[in-house]
C-alpha positions in Angstrom: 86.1 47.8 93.7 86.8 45.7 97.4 84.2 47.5 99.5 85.7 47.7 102.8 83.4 46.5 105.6 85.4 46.3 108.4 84.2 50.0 109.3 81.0 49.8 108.6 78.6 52.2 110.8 82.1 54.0 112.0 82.5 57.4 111.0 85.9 58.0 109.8 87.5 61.0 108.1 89.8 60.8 105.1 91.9 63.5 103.6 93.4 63.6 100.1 91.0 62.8 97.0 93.2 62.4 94.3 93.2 58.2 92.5 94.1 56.2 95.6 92.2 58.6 97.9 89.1 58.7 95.8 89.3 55.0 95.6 89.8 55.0 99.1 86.5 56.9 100.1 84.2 55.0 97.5 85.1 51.6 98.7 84.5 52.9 102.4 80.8 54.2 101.5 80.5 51.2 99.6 81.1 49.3 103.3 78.9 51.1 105.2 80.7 53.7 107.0 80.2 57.3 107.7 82.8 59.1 105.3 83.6 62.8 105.9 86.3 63.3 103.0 88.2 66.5 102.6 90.7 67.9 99.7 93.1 71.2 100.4 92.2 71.2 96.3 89.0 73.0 95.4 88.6 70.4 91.9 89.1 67.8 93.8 86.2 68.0 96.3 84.1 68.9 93.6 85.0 65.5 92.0 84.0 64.2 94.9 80.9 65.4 95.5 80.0 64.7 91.9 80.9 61.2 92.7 78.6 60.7 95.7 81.2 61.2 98.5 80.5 63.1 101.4 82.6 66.2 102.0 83.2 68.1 105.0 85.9 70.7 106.1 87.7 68.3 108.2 89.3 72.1 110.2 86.1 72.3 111.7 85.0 69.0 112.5 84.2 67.1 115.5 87.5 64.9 115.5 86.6 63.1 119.0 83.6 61.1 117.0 86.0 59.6 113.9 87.1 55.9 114.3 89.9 56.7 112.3 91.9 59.2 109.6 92.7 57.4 106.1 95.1 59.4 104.7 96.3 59.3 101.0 99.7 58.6 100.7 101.0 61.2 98.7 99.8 63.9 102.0 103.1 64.2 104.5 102.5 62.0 107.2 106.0 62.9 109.5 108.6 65.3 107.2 109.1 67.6 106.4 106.0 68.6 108.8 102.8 67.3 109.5 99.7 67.7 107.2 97.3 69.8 109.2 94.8 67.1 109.2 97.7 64.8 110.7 97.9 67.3 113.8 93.8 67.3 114.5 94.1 63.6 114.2 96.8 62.8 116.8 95.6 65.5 119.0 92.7 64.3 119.3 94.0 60.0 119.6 92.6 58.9 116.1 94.9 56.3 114.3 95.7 57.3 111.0 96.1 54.8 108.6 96.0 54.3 104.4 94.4 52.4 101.3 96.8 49.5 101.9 96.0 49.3 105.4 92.0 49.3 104.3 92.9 46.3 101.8 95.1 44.4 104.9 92.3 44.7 107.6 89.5 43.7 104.6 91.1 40.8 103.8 91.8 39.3 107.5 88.3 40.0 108.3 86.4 38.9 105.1 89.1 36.8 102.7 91.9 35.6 104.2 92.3 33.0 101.7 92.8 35.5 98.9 97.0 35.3 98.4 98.9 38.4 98.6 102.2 39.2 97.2 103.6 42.6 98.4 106.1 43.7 97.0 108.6 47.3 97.7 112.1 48.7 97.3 113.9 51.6 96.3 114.6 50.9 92.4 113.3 47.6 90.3 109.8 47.0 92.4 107.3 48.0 89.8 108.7 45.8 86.9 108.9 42.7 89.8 105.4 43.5 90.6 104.5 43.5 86.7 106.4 40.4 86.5 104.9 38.9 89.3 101.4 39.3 88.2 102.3 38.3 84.3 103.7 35.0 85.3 100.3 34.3 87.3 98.5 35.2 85.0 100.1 33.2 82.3 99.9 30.8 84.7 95.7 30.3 84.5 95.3 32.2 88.0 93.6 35.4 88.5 96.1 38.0 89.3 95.3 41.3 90.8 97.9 44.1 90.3 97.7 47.6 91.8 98.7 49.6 94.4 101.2 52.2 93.5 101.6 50.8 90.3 98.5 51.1 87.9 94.9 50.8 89.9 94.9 51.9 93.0 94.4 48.3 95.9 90.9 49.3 96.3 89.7 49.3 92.9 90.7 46.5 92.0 88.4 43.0 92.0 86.6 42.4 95.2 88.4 39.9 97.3 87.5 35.6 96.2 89.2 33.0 98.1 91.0 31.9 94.2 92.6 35.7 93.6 96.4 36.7 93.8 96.4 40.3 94.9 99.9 41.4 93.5 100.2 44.9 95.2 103.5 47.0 94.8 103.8 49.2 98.1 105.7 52.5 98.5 107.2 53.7 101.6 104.3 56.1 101.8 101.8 53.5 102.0 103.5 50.9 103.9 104.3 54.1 106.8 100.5 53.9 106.6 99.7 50.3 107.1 100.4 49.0 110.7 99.1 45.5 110.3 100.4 44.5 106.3 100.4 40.6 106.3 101.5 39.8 102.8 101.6 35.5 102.2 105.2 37.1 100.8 106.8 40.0 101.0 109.5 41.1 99.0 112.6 43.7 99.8 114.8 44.5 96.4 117.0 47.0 97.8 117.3 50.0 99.8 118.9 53.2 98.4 118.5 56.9 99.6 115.2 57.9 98.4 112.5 60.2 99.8 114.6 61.3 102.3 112.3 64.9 102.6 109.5 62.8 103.7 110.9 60.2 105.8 113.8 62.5 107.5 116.9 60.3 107.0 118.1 56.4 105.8 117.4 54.6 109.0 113.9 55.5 109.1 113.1 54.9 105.9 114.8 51.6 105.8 112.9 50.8 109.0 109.6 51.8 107.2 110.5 49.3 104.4 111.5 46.7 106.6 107.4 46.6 108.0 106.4 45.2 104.7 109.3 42.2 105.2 108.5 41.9 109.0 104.8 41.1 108.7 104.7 38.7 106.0 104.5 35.0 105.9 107.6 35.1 103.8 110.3 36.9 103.6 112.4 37.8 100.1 114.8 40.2 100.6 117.9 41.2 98.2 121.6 40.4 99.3 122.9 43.6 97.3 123.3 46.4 100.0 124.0 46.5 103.8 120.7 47.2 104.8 119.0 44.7 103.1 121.4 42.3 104.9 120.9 43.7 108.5 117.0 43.3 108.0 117.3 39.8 106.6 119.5 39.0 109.3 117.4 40.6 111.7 114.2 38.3 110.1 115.9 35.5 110.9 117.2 36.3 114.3 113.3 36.6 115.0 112.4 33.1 113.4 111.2 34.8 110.0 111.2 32.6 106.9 113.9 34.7 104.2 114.9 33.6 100.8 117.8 35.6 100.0 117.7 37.3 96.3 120.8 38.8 94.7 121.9 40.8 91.7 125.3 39.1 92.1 126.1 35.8 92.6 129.0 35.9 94.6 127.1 37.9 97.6 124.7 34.9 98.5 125.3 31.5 100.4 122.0 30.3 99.7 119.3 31.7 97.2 118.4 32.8 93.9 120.8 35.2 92.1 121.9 36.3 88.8 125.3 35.2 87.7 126.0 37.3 84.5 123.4 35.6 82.1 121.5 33.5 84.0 119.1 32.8 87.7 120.7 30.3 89.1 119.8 28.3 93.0 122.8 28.9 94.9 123.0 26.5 98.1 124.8 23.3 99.2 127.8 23.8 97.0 126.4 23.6 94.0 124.9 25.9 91.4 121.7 24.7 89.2 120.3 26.9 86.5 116.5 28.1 86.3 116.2 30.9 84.0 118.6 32.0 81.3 117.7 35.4 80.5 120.8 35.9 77.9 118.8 35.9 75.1 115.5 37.8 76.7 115.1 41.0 75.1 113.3 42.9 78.2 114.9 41.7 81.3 118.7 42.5 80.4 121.0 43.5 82.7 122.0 43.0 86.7 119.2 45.1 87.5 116.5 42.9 86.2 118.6 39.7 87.2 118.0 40.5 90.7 113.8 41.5 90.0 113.5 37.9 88.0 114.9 36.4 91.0 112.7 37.8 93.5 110.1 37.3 91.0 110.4 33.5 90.9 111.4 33.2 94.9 107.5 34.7 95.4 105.8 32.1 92.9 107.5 29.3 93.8 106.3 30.4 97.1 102.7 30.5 95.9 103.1 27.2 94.6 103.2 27.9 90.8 106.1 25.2 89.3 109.0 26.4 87.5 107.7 25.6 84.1 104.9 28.0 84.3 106.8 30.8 85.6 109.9 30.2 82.8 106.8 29.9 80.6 105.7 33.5 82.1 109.3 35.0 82.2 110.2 34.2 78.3 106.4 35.8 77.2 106.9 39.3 80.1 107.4 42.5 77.2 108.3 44.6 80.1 106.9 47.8 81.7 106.2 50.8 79.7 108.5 53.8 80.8 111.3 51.3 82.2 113.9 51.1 79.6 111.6 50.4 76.7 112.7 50.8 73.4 109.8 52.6 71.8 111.4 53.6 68.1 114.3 53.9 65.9 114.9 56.4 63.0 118.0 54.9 60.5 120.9 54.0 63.2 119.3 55.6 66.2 117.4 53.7 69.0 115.1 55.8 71.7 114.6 54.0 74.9 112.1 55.6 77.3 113.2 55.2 81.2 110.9 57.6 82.4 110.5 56.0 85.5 114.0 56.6 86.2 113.6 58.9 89.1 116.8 58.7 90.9 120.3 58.2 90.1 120.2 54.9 91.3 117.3 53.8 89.2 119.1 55.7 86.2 122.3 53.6 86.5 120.6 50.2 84.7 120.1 52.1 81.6 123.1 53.8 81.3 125.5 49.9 82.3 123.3 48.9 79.3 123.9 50.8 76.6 126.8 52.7 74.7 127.0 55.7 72.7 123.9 57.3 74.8 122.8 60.5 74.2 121.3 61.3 77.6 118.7 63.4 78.2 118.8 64.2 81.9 116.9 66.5 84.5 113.8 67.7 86.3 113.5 67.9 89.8 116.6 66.4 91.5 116.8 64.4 94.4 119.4 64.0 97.2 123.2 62.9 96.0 122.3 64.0 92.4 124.1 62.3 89.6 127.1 62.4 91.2 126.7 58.5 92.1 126.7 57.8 88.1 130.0 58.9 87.2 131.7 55.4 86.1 129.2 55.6 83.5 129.8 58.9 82.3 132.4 57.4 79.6 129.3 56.1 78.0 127.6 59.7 77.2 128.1 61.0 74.0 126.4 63.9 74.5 123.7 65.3 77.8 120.7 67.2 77.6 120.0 68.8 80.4 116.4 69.8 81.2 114.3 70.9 84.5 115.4 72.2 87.9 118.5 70.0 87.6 120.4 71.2 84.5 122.2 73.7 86.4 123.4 71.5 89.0 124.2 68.5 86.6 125.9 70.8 84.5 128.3 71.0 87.2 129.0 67.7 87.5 129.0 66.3 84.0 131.5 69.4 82.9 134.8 67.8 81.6 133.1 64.4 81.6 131.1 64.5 78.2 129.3 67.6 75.7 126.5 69.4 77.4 123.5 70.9 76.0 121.3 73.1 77.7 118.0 72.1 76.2 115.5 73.1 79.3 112.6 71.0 78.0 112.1 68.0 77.2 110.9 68.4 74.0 114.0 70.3 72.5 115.6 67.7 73.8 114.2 64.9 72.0 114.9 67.2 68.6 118.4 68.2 70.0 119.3 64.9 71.0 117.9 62.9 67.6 119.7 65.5 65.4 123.5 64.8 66.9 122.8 61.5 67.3 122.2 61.1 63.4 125.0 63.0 63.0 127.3 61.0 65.1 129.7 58.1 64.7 129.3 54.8 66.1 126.7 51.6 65.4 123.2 52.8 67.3 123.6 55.5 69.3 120.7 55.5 71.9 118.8 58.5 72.5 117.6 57.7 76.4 115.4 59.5 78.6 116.1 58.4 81.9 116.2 61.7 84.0 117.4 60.5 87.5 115.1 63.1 88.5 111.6 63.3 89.6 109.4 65.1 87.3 106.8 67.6 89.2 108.8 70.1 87.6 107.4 69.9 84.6 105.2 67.2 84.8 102.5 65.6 87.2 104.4 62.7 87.3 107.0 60.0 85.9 104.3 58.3 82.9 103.2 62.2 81.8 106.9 62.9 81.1 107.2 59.0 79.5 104.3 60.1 77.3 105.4 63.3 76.3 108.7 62.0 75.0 107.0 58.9 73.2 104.9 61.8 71.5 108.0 63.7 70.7 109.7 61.3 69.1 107.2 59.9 67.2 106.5 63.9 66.1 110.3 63.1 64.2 110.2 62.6 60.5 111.4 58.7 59.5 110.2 57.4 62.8 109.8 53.2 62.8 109.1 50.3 65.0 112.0 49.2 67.0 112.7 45.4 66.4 112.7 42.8 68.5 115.7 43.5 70.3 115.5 46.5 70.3 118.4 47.5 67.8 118.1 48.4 64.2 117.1 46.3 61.4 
């Protein structure tokens, strides 16, 4: 835990207890402030209390005497309306702020030396953050990784001058933390996401472009048009940017990926520093551009590029991302659970052929429409969740559709006809393109659910190395 000091004797109020929130609250008592928590979830102040946290209805409390409102970032802050507690808060002039916030002002006051490496984007920024932290680690230096991937930023180690705090950030938490000074700060790419909470692109694309605008160093991708206007914004304002790119041909100056390779773009002539055509995780455009941005932030940090090659060829990848997880005879399963747009879906499908697709939950903005170059690839879809209806729509006349309306008919539908079917390794992939509070409490319960699935199928094996049958 990093017990946060920097309040101590205040009395601040914190709504939401669920992992971050929780966190949250313990590493504020742990400080020394006067925590009055509160939950709109009966279970959840009752955790609380177990745990030793004070809880008070915040709807009847004296709002005039808190310092401040921490507020867990899954609680709407803006869109599509307030939270309640949001309302008391600003009515009454108390800042509201979040766990990432907490970790910024800690480590300003207490630890300034402690590096950290922030990192957001729409699609791609937990497998940079993984990346991040593996190649540091690698590397002999203790690397920290949290924040909305894995631990939550305030349970992880308390703050030492030697520790890398790798900490991915999403557009909840960074709408949250006002003063975020990251040593770097990365930017992958910006694509319409969590527009219900943020109310349309440009605000959330100015919420992203915080993370960018308060760090050290800037890393920001060359790949869409927002991306550009805040790098070229950054710069306008004196900012240090490296510019990071999917594609090769969209950068002057940089790091991209140039179809099998990271090469340093800049004064007319290319040099390679990581060939990743043989790598059997980080394949595709996709991850060229995270490797980039990867190796832009520790070169920043001082690591040399033979410990972060070193890093990059041992990285096995992220579960839930495109990992192959088993094979039965021809078929491969791939598990892209945390595919929970269209736009993060679009990697696994320009990876692989003869895919049967197993699609749906809750659907966000655009739908699937956005994926249709790739339709050719789908053998067959399986439609689950909320969305099957409405993808339905869209995939009819493009490829076979199967009604399946859980996931785990699905997996059974799916394995069956892809047996069946012709073709060397057919793919059965989950990557929804959905979000998955349908069904599921989030992206890794859905993950786990079809890892147990298929490994419920008779003849299941270990996938090899690459990921293709044996």
């Amino acid at each position: 835990m990093i017990p946060v000091s920097v309040f101590s004797g205040k009395k601040i109020a914190l709504f939401g207890l669920g992992g971050s929130g929780l966190a949250s609250a313990r590493a504020l008592v742990a400080g020394g402030a006067e925590v009055s928590a509160f939950d709109d979830r009966a279970e959840s102040r009752a955790a609380a209390a177990a745990a030793g946290i004070p809880v008070v209805d915040l709807k009847d409390a004296d709002w005039s005497a808190f310092e401040a409102l921490v507020l867990a970032p899954g609680v709407p802050l803006t869109h599509p309306k307030p939270h309640w507690s949001v309302e008391l808060a600003s009515a009454a002039g108390v800042e509201i702020i979040g766990d990432v916030e907490l970790f910024a002002r800690e480590r300003r006051a207490t630890c300034p030396d402690a590096k950290l490496i922030a990192i957001t984007g729409t699609n791609g920024k937990s497998t940079t953050t993984a990346l991040i932290g593996h190649i540091l680690a690698e590397a002999g230096r203790d690397a920290q990784i949290g924040g909305n991937i894995g631990r939550a930023v305030l349970d992880l180690d308390p703050l030492a001058p030697e520790r890398f705090y790798v900490v991915e950030c999403s557009s909840y938490q960074i709408d949250l933390a006002p003063t975020l000074d990251a040593d770097v700060g990365l930017l992958l790419n910006l694509t319409p996401d969590h527009l219900d909470r943020h109310g349309d692109m440009d605000r959330y694309a100015a919420i992203k472009e915080r993370l960018v605008a308060g760090a050290k160093n800037a890393v920001v991708g060359a790949d869409d048009q927002y991306c550009c206007d805040i790098a070229a914004r950054l710069r306008s304002a004196g900012h240090s940017v490296i510019d990071i790119s999917a594609d090769r041909s969209l950068i002057e100056a940089g790091l991209a990926f140039d179809g099998k390779a990271i090469v340093s773009v800049g004064k007319g002539d290319d040099h390679v520093v990581a060939d990743l055509s043989t790598h059997t995780v980080l394949r595709g455009a996709h991850n060229g551009q995270n490797v980039a941005a990867a190796i832009a932030a520790c070169r920043v940090v001082s690591l040399s590029d033979t410990e972060i090659l070193s890093g990059i060829a041992t990285f096995k990848g992220l579960s839930h991302r495109m990992q192959p997880i088993a094979r039965r005879g021809k078929v491969l399963f791939v598990n892209d659970s945390k595919a929970t747009n269209a736009e993060a879906a679009a990697p696994a499908l320009k990876t692989f052929d003869n895919i049967y697709w197993i699609a749906g939950g809750r659907p966000k903005q655009g739908g699937i429409a956005a994926l249709e170059t790739f339709f050719p690839r789908i053998s067959k879809a399986y439609l689950i969740g909320e969305a099957a209806d409405a993808f339905a729509g869209t995939l009819r006349d493009k490829t076979e559709i199967v009604m399946s309306g859980t996931l785990e008919k699905a997996v059974g539908d799916a394995a069956r006809d892809a047996e069946a079917g012709d073709g060397e390794t057919p793919v059965v992939l989950l990557s929804p393109a959905c979000a998955s509070f349908d069904q599921f409490t989030s992206f890794e319960k859905r993950g786990d659910a079809f890892v147990s699935a298929v490994m419920a199928l008779d003849g299941i094996m270990p996938p090899d190395e690459t990921g293709r049958e044996k």
